[in-house]
N, C-alpha and C positions, 0 to 999 in steps of 0.2 A: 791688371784689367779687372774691372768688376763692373757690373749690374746697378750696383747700389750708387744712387746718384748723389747723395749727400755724404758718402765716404769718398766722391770723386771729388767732389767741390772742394773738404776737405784737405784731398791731396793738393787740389791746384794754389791752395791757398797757401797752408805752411804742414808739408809732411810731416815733419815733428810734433805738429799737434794732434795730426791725425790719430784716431782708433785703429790701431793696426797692430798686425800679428808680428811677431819676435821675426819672424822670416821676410814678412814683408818691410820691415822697417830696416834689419841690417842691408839688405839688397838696396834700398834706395840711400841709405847711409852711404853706402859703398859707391854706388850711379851718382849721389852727389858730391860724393867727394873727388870724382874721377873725373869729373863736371870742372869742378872750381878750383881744382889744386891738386893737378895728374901727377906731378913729379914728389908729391909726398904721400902716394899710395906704400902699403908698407905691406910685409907678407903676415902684418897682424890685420889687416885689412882682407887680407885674401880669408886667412884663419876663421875670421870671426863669421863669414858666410858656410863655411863648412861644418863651425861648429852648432850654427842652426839648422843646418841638414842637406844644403845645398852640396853637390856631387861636382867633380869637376868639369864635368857635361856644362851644368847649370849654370857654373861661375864662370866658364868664359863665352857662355851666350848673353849673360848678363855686362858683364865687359866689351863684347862686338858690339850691342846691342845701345847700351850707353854710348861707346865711341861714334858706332854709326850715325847716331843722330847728333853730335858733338861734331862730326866731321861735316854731317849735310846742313843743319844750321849755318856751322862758318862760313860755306861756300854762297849760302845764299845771302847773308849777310855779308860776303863778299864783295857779290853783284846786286844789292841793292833790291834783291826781290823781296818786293811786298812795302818797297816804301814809295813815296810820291815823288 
């Protein structure tokens, strides 16, 4: 979450290009890969957010967090909410 609306746009656009901090990028590394290709998360995936300083409080709110919105997405695009 940030303030800064041209490091939002940014993210919306392609996070990898983004300006962003060693912590903020392996977390979204991680949310996107958990996003696009859940069954090849690896405990070097887990590793790599702790060794930026994420505690494992952090890393499975980060994990709920991603899922959650991975799980409420499908449901909607499930039922066809928000199309015509």
């Amino acid at each position: 979450m940030t303030l800064d609306e041209s490091l939002a746009n940014a993210i919306k656009q392609d996070f990898n290009k983004a300006d962003l901090n060693e912590q903020d990028r392996a977390m979204l590394d991680y949310a996107s890969k958990l996003t696009l290709s859940p069954a090849k998360i690896q405990r070097e995936d887990v590793e790599k957010l702790r060794q930026v300083g994420f505690d494992d409080t952090g890393i499975l709110q980060i994990n709920l967090i991603a899922a959650w919105f991975n799980y409420i997405n499908r449901v909607a695009d499930g039922l066809g909410v928000g199309r015509p």
